[in-house]
C-alpha positions as CSV (number, residue, x, y, z in Angstrom):
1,X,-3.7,-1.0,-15.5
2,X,-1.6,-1.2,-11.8
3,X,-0.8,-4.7,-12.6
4,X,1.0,-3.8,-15.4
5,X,3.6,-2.1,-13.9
6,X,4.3,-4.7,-11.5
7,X,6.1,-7.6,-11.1
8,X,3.4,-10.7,-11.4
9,X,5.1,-12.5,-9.0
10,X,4.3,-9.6,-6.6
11,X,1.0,-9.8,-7.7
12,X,0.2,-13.1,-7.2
13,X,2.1,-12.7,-3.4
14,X,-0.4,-9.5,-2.8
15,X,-3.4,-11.6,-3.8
16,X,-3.0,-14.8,-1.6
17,X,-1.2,-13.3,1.4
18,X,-3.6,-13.0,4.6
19,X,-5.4,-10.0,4.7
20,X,-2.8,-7.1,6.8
21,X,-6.6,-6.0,7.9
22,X,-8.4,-8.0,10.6
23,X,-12.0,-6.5,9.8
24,X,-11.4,-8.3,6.0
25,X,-12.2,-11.6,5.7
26,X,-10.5,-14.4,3.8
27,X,-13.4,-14.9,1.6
28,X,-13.7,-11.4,1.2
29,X,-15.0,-10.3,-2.7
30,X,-12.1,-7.5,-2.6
31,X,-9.9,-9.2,-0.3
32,X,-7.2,-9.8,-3.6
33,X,-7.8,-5.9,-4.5
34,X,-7.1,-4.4,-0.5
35,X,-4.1,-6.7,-0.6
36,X,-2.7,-5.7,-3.9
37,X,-3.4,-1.9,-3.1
38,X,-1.9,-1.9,0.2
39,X,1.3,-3.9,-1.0
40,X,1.8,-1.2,-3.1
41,X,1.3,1.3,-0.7
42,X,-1.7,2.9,-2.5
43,X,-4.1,2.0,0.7
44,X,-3.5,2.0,4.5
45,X,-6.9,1.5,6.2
46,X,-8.8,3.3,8.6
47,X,-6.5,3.1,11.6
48,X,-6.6,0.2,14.4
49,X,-6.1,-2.8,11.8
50,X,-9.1,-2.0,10.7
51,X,-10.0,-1.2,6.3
52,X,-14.2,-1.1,7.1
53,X,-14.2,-2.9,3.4
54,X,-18.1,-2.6,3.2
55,X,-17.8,1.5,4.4
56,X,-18.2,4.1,2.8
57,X,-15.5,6.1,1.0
58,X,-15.1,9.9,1.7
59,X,-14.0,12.7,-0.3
60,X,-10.9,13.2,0.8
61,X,-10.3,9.5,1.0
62,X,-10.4,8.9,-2.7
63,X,-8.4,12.2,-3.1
64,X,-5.7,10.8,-1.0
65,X,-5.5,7.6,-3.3
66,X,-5.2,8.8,-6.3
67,X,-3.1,11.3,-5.1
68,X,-0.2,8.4,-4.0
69,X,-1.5,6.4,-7.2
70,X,-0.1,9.0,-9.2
71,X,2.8,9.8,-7.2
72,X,2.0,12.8,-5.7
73,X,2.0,11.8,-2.0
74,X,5.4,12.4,-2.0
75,X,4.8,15.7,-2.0
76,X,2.8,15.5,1.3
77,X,3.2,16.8,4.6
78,X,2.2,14.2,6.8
79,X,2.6,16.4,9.3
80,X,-0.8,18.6,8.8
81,X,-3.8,18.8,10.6
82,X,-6.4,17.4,9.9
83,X,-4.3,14.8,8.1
84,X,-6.3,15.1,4.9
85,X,-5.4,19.4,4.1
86,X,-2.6,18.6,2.8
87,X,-4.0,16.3,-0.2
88,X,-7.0,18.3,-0.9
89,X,-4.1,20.8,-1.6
90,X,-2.1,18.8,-3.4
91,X,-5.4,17.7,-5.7
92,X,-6.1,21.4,-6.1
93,X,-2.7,22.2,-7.3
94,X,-3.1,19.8,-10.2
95,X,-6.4,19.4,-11.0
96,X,-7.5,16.9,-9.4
97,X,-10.6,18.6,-8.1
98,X,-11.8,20.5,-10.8
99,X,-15.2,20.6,-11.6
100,X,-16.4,19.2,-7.8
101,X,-17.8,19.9,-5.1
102,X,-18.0,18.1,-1.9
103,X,-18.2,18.7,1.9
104,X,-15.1,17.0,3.8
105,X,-16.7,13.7,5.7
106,X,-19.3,13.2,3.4
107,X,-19.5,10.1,1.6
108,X,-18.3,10.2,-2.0
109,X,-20.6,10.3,-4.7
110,X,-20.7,8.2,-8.0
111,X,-20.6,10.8,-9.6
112,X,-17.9,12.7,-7.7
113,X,-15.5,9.4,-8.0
114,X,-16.3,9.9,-12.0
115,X,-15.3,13.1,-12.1
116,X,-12.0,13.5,-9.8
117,X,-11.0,9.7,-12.3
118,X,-11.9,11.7,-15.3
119,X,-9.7,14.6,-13.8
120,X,-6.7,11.9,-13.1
121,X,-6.7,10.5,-16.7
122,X,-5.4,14.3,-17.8
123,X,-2.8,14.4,-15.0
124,X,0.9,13.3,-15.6
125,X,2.3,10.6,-13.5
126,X,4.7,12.1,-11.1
127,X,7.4,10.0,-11.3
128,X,10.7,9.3,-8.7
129,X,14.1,9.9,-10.3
């Protein structure tokens, strides 16, 4: 669990700060979450201020996330075009994207997200020394 390997008084900060995005409200259901995700730099919204909490996610979206939830976005050139080649790359490299199939700018799939979380849960953490 995230929360786990954070500090609960970070936590708790994450939760009740104002939301960093202006298109999430207060009394947002995820509000809490999109705070706590983007604290830990997991997250960073659409561009503009904006996080479209009620959007749909993408493919290479959710392949960006859990690629910097489990430390691999280090390894990212920020610098590629478009910005999300270099993350699909990453997610190939360690199998994050085994068994899917998906065209870039669709919406994700329930059963896509399944798969690429099953894939994460065999992939080690990628820890800074």
């Amino acid at each position: 669990h995230i929360s786990a390997y954070i500090e609960k008084s970070s936590y708790e900060q994450a939760q009740e700060r104002i939301s960093k995005f202006n298109d999430v409200a207060d009394n947002h259901w995820a509000k809490k979450q999109i705070n706590l995700l983007y604290t830990l730099g997991y997250i960073n919204g659409v561009g503009n201020g904006q996080f479209m909490p009620d959007g749909n996610v993408t493919y290479e979206q959710a392949v960006k996330t859990l690629i910097v939830i489990l430390g691999y976005g280090i390894l990212a050139d920020t610098s590629s075009e478009p910005w999300y080649t270099t993350y699909i790359n990453i997610g190939a490299k360690i199998g994050l994207l085994k068994k899917t199939q998906f065209e870039i700018g669709e919406s994700l799939t329930r059963a896509q997200l399944a798969q690429i979380v099953s894939n994460a849960l065999d992939i080690e953490l990628l820890m800074e020394k």
